[in-house]
N, C-alpha and C positions, 0 to 999 in steps of 0.2 A: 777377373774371376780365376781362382784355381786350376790349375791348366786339367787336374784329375778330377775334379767334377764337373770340368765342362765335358770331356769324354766321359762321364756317365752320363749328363744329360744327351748326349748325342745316341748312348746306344740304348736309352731309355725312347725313344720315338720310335712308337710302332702304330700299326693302325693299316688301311689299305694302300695298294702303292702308290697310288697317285698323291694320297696325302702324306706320306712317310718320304718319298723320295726328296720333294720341295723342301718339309720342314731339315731332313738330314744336310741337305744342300747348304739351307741356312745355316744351319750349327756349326756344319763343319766351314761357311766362311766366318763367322765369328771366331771361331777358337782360331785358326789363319791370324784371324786380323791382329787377337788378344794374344798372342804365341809371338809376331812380328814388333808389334807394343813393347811385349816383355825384352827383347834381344833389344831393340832401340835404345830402352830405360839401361840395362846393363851396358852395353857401349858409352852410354854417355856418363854412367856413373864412372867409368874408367877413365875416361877423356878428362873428368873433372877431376879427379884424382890425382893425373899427370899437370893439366891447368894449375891445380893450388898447391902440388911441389914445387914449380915451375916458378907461382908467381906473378901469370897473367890472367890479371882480376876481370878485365875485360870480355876475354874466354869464358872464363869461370862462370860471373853474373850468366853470359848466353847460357851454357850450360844448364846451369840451377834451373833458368826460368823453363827450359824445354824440359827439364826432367820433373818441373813441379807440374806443368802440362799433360803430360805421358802419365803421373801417378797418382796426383789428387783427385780424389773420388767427387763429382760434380753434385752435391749435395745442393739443391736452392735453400737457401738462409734467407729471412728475412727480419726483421727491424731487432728483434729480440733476440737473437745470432741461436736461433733452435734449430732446426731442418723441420721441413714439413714433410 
């Protein structure tokens, strides 16, 4: 998600404290986790950059497969390749 509407969804949670605190809590480990995500994704988009100057396809392949991991959106497909 957008790192700027994830902080709007976080300062969008109001309500009484007991419920606002929890839900902020969550938000604010989501966008952590999705802010950690994005720095991972860019490191390794660098690392493979240096890999395929380089030359070492072996590197590269890991690479690719961990950044198609970290950025393809897990959409379920099924027999007719639609998303449900």
């Amino acid at each position: 998600m957008n790192p700027h509407l994830l902080e709007e969804r976080v300062a969008t949670v109001n309500g009484g404290r007991d419920l606002a605190d929890p839900a902020r809590a969550r938000l604010r480990a989501h966008k952590a986790t999705a802010d950690a995500c994005r720095r991972r994704a860019a490191e390794r988009r660098a690392e493979l950059e240096r890999a395929l100057a380089g030359g070492t396809t072996g590197d590269a392949l890991d690479l690719m497969l961990e950044l198609d991991a970290l950025t393809e959106p897990r959409t379920p497909r099924y027999g007719d390749a639609q998303p449900v």
